[in-house]
C-alpha positions as CSV (number, residue, x, y, z in Angstrom):
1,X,-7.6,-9.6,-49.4
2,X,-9.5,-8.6,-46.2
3,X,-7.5,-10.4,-44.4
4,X,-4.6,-9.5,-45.3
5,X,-5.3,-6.1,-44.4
6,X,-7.2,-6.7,-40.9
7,X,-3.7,-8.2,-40.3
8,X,-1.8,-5.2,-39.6
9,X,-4.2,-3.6,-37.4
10,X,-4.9,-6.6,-35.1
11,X,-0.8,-7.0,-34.4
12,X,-0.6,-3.4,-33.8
13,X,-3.5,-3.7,-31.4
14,X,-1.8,-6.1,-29.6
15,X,1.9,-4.3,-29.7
16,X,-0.3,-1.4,-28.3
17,X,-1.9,-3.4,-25.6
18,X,1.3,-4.9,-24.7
19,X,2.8,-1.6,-23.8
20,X,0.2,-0.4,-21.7
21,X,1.3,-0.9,-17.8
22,X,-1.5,-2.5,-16.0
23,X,-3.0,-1.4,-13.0
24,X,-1.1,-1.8,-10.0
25,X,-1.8,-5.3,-8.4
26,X,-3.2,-5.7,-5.0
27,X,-1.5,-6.9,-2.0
28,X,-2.8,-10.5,-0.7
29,X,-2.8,-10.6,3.3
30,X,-3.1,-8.3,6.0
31,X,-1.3,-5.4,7.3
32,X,-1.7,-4.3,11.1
33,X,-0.5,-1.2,13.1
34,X,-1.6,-0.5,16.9
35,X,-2.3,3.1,18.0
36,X,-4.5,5.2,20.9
37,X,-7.4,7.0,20.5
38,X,-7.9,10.4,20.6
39,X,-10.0,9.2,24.1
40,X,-7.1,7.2,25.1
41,X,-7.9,3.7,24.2
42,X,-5.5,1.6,22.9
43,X,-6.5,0.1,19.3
44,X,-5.7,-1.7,15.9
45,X,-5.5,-1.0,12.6
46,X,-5.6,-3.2,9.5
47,X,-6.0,-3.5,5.5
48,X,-6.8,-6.3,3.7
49,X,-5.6,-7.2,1.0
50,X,-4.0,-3.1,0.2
51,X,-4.1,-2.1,-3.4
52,X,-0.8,-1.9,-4.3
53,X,1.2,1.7,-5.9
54,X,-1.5,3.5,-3.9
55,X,-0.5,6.1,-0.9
56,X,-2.8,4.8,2.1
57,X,-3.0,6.9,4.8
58,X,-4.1,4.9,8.4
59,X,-7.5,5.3,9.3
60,X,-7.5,6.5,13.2
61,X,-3.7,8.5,13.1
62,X,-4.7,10.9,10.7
63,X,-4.1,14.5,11.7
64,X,-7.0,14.4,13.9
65,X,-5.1,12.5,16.3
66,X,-2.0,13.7,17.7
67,X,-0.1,10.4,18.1
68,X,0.4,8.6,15.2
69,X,0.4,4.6,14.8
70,X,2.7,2.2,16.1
71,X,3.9,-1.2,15.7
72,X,3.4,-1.9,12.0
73,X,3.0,-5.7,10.9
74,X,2.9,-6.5,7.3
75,X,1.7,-10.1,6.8
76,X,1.0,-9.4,3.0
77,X,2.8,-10.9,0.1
78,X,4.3,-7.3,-1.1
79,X,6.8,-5.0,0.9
80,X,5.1,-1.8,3.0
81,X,6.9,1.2,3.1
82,X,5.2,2.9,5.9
83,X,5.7,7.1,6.7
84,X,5.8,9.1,9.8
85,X,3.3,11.4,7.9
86,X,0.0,11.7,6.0
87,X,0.1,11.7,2.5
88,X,3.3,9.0,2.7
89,X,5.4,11.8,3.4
90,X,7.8,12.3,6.0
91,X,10.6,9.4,7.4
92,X,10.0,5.8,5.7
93,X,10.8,2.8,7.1
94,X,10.5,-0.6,4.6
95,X,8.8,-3.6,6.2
96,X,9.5,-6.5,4.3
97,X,6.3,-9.4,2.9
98,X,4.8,-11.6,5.6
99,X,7.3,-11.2,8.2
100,X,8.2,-7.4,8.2
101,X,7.2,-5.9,11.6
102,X,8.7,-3.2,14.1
103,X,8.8,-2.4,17.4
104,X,6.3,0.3,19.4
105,X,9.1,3.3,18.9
106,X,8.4,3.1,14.7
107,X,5.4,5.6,14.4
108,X,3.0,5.5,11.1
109,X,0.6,7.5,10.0
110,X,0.7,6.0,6.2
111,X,1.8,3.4,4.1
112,X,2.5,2.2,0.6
113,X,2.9,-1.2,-1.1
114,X,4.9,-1.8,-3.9
């Protein structure tokens, strides 16, 4: 008789868990973007394997430097949608997996993959 009863709960367990989205997967591979320095030096940028779903903004073109990134590569396995502003706000641009790139005039300052 027990288990006749557990029966119902354990499938509606399961239903329940089934519906639940899971967290957003990662993004396997690297993502790169050049950019200069508040002191003028020219430098590089890059995740590692990005969570994915997740607003990133770009560490070094924040808004406490003037000029934002430049030249975004995404050699990960998930498109980047990168933004001319913090906070993935602003213009977009959609680099595609592991050959998406763009040229110096594309500026970044944050990027999301999906």
């Amino acid at each position: 008789m027990r288990l006749r009863s557990a029966f119902p709960a354990v499938l509606g367990a399961v239903l329940l868990l089934a519906a639940v989205p899971g967290s957003a997967a990662a993004a396997s591979g690297q993502f790169r973007y050049s950019y200069t320095t508040v002191d003028g030096d020219e430098a590089s940028g890059f995740l590692n394997n990005p969570p994915g779903g997740r607003c990133i903004d770009l560490h070094g073109v924040g808004e406490d430097n003037p000029k934002p990134g430049h030249s975004p590569k995404n050699r990960t396995d998930a498109w980047a949608t990168v933004f001319t502003d913090t906070d993935c706000e602003g213009n977009s641009f959609r680099l595609k997996p592991r050959t998406g790139g763009a040229s110096e005039r594309l500026k970044v300052r944050s990027v999301i993959f999906d």
